[in-house]
Each structure stands twice: as C-alpha cells, then as structure tokens.
OpenMM code with the backbone's topology and positions (N, CA, C; nanometers):
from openmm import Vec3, app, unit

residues = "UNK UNK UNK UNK UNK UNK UNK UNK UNK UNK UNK UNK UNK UNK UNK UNK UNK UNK UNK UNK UNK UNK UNK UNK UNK UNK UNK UNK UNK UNK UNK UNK UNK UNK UNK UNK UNK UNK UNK UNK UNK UNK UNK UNK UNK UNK UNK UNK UNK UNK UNK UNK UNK UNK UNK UNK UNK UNK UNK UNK UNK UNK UNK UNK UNK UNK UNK UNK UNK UNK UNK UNK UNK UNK UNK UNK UNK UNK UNK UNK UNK UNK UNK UNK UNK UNK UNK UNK UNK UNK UNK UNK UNK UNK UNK UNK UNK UNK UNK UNK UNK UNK UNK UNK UNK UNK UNK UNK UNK UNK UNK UNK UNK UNK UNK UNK UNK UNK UNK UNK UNK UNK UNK UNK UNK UNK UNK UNK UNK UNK UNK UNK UNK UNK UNK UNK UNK UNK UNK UNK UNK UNK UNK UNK UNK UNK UNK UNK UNK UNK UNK UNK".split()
positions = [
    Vec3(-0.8175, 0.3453, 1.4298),
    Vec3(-0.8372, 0.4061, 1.2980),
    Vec3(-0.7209, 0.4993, 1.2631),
    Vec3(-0.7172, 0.5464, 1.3588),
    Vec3(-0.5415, 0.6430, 1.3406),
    Vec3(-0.4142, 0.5812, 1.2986),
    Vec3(-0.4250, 0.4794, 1.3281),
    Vec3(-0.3272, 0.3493, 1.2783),
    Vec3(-0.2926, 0.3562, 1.1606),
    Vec3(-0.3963, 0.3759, 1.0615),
    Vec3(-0.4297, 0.3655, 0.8978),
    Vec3(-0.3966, 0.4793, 0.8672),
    Vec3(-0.3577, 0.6095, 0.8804),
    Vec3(-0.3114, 0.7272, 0.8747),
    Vec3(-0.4082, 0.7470, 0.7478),
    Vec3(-0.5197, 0.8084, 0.8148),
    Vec3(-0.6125, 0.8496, 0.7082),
    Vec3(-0.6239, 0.9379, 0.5787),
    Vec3(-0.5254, 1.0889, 0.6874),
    Vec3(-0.4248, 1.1720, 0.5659),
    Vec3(-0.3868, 1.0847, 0.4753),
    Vec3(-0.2964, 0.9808, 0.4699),
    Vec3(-0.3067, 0.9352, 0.3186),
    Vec3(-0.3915, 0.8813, 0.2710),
    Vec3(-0.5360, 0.8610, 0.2893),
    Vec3(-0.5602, 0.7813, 0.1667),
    Vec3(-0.6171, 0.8528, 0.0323),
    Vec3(-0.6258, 0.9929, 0.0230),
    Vec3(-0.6604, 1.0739, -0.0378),
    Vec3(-0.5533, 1.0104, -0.1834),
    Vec3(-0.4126, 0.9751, -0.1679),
    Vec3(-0.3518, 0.8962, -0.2411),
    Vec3(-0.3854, 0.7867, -0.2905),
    Vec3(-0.4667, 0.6989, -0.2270),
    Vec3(-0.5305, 0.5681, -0.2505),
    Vec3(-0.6725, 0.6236, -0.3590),
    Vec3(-0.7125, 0.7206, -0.3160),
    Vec3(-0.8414, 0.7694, -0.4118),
    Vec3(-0.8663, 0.8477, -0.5350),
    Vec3(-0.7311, 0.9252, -0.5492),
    Vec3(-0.7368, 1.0235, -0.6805),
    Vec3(-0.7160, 0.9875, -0.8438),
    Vec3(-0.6380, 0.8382, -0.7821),
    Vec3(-0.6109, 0.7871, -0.9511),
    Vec3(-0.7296, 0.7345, -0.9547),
    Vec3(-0.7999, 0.6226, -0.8710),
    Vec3(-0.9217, 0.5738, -0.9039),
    Vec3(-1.0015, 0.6755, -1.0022),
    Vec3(-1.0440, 0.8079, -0.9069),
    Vec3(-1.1053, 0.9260, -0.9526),
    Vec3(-1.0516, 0.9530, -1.1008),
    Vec3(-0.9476, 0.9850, -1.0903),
    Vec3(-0.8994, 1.0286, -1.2523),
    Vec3(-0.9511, 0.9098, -1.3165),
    Vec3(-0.8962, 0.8161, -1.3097),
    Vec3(-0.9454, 0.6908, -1.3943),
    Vec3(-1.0973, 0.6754, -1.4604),
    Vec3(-1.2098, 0.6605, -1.3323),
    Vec3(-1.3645, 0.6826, -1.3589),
    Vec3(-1.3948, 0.7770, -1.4676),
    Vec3(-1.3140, 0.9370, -1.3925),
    Vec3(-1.3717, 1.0730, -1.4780),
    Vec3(-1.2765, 1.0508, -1.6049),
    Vec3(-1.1929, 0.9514, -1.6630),
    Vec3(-1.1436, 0.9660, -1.8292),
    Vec3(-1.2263, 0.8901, -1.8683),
    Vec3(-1.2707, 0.7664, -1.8189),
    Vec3(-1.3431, 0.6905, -1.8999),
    Vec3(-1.5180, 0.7760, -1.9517),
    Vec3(-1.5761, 0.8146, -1.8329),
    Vec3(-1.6698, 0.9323, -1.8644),
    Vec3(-1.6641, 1.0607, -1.9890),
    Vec3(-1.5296, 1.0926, -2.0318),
    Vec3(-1.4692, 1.1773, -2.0702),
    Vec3(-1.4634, 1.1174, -2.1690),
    Vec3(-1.4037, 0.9860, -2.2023),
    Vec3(-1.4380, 0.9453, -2.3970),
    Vec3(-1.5456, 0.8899, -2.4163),
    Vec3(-1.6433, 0.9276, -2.3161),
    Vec3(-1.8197, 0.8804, -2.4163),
    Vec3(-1.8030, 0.7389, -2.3542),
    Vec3(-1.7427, 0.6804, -2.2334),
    Vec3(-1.7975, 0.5421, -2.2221),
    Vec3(-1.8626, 0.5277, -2.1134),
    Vec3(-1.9829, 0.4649, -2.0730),
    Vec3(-2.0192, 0.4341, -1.9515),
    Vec3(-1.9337, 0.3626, -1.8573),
    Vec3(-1.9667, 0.4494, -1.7947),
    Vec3(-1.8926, 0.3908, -1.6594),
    Vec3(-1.9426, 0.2510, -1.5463),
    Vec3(-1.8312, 0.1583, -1.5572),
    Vec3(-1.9444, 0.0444, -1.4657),
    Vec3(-1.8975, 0.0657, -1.3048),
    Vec3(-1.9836, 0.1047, -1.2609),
    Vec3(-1.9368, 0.1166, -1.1243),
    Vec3(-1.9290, 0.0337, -1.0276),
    Vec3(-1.9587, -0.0822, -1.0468),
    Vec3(-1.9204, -0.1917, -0.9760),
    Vec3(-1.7188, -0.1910, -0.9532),
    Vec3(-1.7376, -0.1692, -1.1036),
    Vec3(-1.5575, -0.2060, -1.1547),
    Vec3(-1.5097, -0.0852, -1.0645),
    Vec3(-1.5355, 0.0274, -1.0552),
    Vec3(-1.4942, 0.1580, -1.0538),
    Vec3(-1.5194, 0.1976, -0.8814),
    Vec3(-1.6043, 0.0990, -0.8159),
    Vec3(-1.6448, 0.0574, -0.6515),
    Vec3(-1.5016, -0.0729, -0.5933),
    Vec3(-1.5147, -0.1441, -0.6869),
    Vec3(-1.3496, -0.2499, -0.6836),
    Vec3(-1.2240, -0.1737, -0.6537),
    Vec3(-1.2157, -0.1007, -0.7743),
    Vec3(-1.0675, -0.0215, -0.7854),
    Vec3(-1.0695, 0.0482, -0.6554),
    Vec3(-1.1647, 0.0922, -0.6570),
    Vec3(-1.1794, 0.2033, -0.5237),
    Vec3(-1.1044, 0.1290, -0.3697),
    Vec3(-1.2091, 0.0470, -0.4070),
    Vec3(-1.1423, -0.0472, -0.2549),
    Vec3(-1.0185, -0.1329, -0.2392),
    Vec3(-0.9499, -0.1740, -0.3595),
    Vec3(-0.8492, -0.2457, -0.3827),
    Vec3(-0.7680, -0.1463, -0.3340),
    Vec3(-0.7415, -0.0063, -0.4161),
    Vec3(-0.6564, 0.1346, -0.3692),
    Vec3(-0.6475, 0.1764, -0.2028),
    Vec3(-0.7604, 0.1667, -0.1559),
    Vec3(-0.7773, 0.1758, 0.0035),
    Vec3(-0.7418, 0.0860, 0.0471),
    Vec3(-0.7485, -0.0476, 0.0510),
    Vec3(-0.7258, -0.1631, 0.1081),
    Vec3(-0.5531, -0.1331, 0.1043),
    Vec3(-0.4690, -0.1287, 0.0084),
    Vec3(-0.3795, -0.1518, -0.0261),
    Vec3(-0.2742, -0.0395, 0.0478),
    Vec3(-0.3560, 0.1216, 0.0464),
    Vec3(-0.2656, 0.1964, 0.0916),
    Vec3(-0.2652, 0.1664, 0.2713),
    Vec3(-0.4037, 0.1132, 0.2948),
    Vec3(-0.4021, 0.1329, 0.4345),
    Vec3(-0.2789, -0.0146, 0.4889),
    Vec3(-0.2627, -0.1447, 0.4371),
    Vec3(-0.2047, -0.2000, 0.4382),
    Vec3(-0.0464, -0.1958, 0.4024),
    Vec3(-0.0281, -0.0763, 0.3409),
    Vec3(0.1037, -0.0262, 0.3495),
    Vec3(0.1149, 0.0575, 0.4423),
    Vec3(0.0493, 0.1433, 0.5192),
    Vec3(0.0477, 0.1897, 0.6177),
    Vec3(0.0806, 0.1322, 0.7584),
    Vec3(0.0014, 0.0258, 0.7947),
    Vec3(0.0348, -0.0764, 0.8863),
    Vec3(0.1639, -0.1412, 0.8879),
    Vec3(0.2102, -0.1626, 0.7443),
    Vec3(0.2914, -0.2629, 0.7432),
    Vec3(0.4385, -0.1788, 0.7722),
    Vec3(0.4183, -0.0547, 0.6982),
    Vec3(0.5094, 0.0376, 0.7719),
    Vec3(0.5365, 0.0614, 0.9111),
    Vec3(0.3870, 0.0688, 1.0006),
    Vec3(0.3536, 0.1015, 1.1289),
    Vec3(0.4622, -0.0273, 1.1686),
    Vec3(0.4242, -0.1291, 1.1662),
    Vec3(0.5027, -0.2484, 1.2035),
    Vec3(0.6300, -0.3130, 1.2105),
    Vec3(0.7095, -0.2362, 1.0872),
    Vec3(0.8164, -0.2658, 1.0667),
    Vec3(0.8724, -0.1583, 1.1177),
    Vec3(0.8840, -0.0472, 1.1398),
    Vec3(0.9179, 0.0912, 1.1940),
    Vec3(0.9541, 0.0399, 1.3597),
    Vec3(0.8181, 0.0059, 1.4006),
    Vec3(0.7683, -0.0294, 1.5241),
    Vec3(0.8679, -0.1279, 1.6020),
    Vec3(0.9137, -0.2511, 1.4963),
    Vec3(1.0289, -0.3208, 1.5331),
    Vec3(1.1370, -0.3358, 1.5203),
    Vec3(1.1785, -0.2515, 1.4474),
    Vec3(1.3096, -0.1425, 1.4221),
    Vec3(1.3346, -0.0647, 1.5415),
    Vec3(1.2581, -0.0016, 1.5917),
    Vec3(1.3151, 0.0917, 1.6765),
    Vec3(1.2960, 0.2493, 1.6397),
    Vec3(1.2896, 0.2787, 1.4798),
    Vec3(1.2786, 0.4057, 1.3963),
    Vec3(1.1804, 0.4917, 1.4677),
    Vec3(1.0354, 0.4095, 1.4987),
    Vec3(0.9380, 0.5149, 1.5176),
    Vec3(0.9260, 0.5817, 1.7089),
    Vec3(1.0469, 0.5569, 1.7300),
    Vec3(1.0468, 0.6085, 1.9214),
    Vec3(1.0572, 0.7111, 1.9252),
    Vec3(1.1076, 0.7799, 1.8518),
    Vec3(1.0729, 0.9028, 1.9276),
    Vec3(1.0099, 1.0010, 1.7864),
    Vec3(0.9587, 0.9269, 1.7011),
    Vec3(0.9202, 0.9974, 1.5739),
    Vec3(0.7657, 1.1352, 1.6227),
    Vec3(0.8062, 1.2093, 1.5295),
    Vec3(0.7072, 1.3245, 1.5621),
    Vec3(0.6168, 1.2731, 1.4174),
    Vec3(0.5158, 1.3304, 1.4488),
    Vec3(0.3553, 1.3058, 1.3285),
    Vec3(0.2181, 1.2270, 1.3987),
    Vec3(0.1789, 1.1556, 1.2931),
    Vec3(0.1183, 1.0643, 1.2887),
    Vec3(0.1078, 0.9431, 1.3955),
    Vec3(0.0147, 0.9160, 1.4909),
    Vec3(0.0312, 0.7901, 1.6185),
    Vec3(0.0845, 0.7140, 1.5071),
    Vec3(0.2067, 0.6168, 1.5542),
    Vec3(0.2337, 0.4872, 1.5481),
    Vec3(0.2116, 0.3903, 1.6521),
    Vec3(0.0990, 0.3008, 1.5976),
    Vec3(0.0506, 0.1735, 1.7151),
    Vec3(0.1427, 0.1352, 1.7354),
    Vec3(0.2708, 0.0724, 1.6852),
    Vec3(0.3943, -0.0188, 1.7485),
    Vec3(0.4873, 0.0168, 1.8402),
    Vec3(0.5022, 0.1587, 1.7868),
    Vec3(0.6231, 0.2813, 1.8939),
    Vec3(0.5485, 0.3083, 2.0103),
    Vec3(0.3946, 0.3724, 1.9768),
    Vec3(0.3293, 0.4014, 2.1262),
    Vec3(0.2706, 0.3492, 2.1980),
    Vec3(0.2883, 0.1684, 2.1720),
    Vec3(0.2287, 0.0481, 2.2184),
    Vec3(0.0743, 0.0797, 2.2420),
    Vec3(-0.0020, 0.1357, 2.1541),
    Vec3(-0.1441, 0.1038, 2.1404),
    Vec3(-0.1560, -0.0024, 2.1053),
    Vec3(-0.0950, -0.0829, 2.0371),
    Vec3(-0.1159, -0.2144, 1.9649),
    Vec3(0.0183, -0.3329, 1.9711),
    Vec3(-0.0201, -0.4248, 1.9705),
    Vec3(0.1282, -0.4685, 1.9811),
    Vec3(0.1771, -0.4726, 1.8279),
    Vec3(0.3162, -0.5634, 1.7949),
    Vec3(0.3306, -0.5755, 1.6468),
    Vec3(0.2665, -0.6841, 1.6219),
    Vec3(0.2401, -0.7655, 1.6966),
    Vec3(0.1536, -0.8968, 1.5957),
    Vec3(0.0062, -0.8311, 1.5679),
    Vec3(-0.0332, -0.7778, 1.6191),
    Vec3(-0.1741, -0.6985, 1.5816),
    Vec3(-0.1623, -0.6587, 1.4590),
    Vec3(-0.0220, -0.5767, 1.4935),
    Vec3(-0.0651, -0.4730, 1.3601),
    Vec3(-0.0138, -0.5742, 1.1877),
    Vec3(0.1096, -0.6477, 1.2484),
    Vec3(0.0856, -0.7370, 1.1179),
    Vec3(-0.0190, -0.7806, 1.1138),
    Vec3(-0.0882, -0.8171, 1.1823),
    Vec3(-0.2222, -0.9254, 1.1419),
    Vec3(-0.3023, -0.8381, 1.0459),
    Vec3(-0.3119, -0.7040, 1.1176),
    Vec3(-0.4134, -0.5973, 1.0580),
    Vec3(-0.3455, -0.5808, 0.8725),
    Vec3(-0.2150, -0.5648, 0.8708),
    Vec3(-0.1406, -0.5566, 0.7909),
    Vec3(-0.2406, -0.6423, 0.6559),
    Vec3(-0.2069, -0.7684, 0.6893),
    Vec3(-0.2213, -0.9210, 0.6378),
    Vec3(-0.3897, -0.9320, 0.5627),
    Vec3(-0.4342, -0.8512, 0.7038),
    Vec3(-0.6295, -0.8877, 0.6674),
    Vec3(-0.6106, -0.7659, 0.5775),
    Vec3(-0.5555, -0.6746, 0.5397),
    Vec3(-0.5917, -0.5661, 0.4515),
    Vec3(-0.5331, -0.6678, 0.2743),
    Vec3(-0.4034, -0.6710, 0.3428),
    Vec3(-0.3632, -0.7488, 0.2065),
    Vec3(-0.4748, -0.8129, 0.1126),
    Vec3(-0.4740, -0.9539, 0.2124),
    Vec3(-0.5757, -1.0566, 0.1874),
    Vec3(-0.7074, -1.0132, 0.0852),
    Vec3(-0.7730, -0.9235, 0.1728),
    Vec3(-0.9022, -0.8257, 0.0954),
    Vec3(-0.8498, -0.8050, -0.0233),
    Vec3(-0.7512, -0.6938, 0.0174),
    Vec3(-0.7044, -0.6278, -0.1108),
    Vec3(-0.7059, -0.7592, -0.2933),
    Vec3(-0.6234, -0.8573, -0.2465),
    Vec3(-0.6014, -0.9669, -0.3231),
    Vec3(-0.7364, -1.0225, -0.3408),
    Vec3(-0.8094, -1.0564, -0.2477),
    Vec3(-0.9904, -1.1172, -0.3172),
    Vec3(-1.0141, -1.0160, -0.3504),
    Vec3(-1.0695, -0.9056, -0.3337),
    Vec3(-1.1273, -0.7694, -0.4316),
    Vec3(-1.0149, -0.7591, -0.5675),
    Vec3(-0.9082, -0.7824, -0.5704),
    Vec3(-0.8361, -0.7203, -0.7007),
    Vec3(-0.8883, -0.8302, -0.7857),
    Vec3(-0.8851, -0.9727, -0.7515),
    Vec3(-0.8861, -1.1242, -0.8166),
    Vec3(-1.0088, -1.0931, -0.8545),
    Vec3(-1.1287, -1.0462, -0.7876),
    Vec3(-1.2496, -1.0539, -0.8650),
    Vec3(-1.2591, -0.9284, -0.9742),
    Vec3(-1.1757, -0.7825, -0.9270),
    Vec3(-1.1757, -0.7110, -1.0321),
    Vec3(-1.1328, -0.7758, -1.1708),
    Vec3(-1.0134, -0.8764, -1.1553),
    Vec3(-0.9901, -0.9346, -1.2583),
    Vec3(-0.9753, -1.0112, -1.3984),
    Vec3(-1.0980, -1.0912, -1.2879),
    Vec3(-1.1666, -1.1394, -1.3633),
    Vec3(-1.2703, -1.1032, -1.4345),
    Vec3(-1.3290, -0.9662, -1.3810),
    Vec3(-1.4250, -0.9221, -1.4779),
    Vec3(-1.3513, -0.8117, -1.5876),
    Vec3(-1.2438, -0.7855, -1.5431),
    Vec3(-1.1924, -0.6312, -1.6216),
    Vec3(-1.0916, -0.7437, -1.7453),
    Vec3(-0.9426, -0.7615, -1.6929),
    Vec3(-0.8844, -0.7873, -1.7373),
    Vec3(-0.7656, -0.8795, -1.6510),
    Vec3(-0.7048, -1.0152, -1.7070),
    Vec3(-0.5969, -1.0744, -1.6299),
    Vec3(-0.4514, -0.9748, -1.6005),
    Vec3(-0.4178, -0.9089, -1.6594),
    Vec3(-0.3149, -0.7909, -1.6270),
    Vec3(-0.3063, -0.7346, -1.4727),
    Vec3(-0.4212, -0.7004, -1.4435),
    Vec3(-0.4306, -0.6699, -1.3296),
    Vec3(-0.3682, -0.7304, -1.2254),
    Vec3(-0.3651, -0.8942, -1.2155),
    Vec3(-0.3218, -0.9544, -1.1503),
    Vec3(-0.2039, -0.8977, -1.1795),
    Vec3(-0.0590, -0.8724, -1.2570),
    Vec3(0.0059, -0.8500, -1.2294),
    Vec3(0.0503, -0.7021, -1.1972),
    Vec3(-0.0637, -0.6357, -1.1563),
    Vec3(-0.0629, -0.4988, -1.1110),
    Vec3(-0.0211, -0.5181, -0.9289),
    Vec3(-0.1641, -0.6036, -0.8772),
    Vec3(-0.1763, -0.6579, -0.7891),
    Vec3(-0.0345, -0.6957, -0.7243),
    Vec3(-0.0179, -0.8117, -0.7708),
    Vec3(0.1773, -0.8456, -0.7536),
    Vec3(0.2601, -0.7935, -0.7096),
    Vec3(0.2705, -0.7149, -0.8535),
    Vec3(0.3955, -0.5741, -0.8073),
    Vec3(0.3730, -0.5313, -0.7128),
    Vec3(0.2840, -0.4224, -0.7159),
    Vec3(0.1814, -0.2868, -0.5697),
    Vec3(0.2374, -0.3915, -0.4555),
    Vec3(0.2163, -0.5349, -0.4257),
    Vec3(0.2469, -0.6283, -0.2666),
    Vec3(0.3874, -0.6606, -0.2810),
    Vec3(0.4699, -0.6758, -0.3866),
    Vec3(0.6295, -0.6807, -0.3916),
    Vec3(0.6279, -0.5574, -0.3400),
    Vec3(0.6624, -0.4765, -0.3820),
    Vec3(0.6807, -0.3364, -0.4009),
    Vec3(0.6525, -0.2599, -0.2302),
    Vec3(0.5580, -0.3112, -0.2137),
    Vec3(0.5236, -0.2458, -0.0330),
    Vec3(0.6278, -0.3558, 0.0437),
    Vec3(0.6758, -0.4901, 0.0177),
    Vec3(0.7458, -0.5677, 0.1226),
    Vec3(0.9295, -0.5213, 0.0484),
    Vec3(0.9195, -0.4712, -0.0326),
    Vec3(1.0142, -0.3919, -0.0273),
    Vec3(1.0585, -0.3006, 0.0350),
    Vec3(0.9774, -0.1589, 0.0316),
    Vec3(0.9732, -0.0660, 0.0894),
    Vec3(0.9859, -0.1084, 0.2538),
    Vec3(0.8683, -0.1925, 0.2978),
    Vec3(0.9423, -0.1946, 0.4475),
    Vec3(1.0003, -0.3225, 0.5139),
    Vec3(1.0993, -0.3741, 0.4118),
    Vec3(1.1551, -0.5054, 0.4644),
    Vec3(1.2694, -0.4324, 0.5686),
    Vec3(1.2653, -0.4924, 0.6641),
    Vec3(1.3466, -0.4348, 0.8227),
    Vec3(1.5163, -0.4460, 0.7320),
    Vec3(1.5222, -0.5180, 0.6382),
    Vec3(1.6695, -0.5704, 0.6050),
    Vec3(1.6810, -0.4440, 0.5698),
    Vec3(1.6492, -0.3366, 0.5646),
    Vec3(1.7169, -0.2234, 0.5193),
    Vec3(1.7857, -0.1535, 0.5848),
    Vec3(1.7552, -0.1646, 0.7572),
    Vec3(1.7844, -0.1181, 0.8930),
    Vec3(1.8836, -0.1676, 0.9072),
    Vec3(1.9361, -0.2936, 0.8335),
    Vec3(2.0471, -0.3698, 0.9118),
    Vec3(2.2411, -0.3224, 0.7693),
    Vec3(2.1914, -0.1864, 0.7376),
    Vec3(2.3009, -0.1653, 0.6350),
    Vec3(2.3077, -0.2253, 0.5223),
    Vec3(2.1622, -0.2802, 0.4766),
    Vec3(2.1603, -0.3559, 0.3790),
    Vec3(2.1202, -0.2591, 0.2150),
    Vec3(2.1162, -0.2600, 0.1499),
    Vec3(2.0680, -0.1752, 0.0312),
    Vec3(1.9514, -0.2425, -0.0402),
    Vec3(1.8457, -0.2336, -0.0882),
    Vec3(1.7591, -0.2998, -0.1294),
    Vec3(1.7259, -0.2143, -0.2703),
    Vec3(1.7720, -0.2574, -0.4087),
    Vec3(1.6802, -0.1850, -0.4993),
    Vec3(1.5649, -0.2929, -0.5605),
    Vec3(1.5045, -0.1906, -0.6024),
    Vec3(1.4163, -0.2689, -0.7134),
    Vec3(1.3876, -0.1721, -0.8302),
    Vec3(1.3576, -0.2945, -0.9366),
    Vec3(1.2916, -0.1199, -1.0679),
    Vec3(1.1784, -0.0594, -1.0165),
    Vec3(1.1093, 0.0050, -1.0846),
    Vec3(1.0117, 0.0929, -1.0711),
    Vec3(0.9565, 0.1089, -1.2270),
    Vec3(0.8714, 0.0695, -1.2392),
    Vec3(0.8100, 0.1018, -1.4056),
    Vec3(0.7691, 0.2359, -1.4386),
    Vec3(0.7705, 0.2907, -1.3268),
    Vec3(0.7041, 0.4515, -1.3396),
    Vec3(0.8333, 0.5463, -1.3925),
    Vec3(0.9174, 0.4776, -1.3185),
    Vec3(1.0347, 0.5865, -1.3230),
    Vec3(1.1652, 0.5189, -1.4065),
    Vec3(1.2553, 0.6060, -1.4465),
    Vec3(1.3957, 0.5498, -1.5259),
    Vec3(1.4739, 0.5151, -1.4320),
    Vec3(1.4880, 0.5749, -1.3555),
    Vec3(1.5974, 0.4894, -1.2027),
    Vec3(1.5169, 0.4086, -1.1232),
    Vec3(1.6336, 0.3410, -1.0783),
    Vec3(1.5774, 0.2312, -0.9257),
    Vec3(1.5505, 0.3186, -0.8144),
    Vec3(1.4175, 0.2510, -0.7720),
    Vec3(1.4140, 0.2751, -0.6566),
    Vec3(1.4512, 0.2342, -0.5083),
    Vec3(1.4854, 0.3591, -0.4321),
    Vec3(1.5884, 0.2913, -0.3049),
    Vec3(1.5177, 0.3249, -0.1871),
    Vec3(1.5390, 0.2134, -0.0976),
    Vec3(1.4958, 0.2827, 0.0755),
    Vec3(1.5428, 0.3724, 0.1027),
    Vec3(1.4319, 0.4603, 0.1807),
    Vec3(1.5045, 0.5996, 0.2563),
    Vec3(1.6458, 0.5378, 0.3895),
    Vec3(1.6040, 0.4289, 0.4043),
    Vec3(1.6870, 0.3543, 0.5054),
    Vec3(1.8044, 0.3154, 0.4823),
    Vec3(1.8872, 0.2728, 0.3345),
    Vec3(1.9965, 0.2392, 0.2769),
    Vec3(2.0943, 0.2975, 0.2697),
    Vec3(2.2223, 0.2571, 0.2973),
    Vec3(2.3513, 0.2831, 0.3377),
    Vec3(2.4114, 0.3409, 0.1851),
    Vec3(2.3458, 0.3349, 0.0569),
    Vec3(2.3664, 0.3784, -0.0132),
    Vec3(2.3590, 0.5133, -0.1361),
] * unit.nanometer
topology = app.Topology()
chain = topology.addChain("A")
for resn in residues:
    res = topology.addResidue(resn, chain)
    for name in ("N", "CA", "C"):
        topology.addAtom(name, app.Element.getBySymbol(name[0]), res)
C-alpha cells in the first residue's frame, strides 16, 4: 500500500470535491453515482502514476539512494514487473470506470482520459534518463511542459 504513496492522493480527491461542491452550489443535484466515478477514475489514475513512476525510477537507477517515500523497485519489495503490472491494472480500471463515466456524462471525457495516460507516459518515459528532452503542451499552462530529468 505504501507503494501508492498515499500522501498524494489527497491530489487525486480535491478537484473531484470542488467539482461535486460547484455543482451543489448552482442549485443542481448532484448524481453521485457520476460524482463516485470521477472519484475513482482520479484515484485510480494518480495511484497509477505513482507506480508507474515507482517503476521507471526503479529501472533507471534514480530511486537508490532516494530519501522519502518506500520505492518498491529501489528497495526491492517488489520487483519491476510487479509494479508495472500494478501500474497497468490501475490504468486499465481507470479506462473502464472513465468509459462508463462517459458514456453517461459526456464523450469529451474520453479525451480527458487520453491526455491524463499520454501525459503520465510522458512524464515517466525512461527516454528522459538517456539525455533525451521530451516536451509536450500542457492545456493548463502557456509553456511546455518538461521532465525534471532533461538535459534541457
């Protein structure tokens, strides 16, 4: 369970939260099925970026002598095919829970979905370790975003 670095998922839960409490806030009922989805799509997703970090770190070499948080790959609690696997089954979920949010909320989502799984195999594609530079946009922000890992 330490694997999933629980400290974050408080990140995985607050937009949900904001989200629920605006819709409450302009007079609409809230469906909580939809609002039980988001919830878990957000968890599924951060904990699967978590792993997938754990994993790629793990086979890099980065997390040996790292101070924080256990890493299963650096402190061989786990091997790395575990933790990808673990990685993969979070994904997976994540993608059937978002697909059915989808279909009941709106098709957009799917390309929420998308991005959020580009966007994490970005962040920890190992090619960044090897002097490589990796950008991508970011819709949130006016600049690209870059690996902490990039030679640039």
């Amino acid at each position: 369970m330490a694997g999933a670095r629980p400290r974050t998922l408080p990140a995985a839960i607050s937009p949900v939260l904001v989200g629920t409490a605006l819709i409450r806030r302009d007079h609409h009922s809230i469906n909580y099925l939809n609002a039980t989805l988001a919830l878990l799509v957000s968890l599924l997703l951060q904990v699967a970026v978590n792993y997938s970090n754990d994993y790629s770190d793990g086979i890099r070499g980065t997390d040996d002598n790292r101070v924080g948080p256990v890493r299963l790959v650096a402190s061989g609690l786990a091997s790395a095919r575990a933790v990808k696997q673990a990685a993969f089954i979070c994904f997976a979920t994540a993608s059937a829970l978002g697909a059915i949010l989808a279909i009941r909320v709106s098709w957009w989502l799917v390309l929420v979905g998308v991005w959020s799984q580009l966007s994490e195999v970005m962040w920890c594609n190992p090619i960044a370790s090897h002097g490589r530079a990796f950008w991508y946009p970011c819709p949130l922000e006016r600049s690209p975003v870059r690996s902490s890992q990039s030679t640039i």
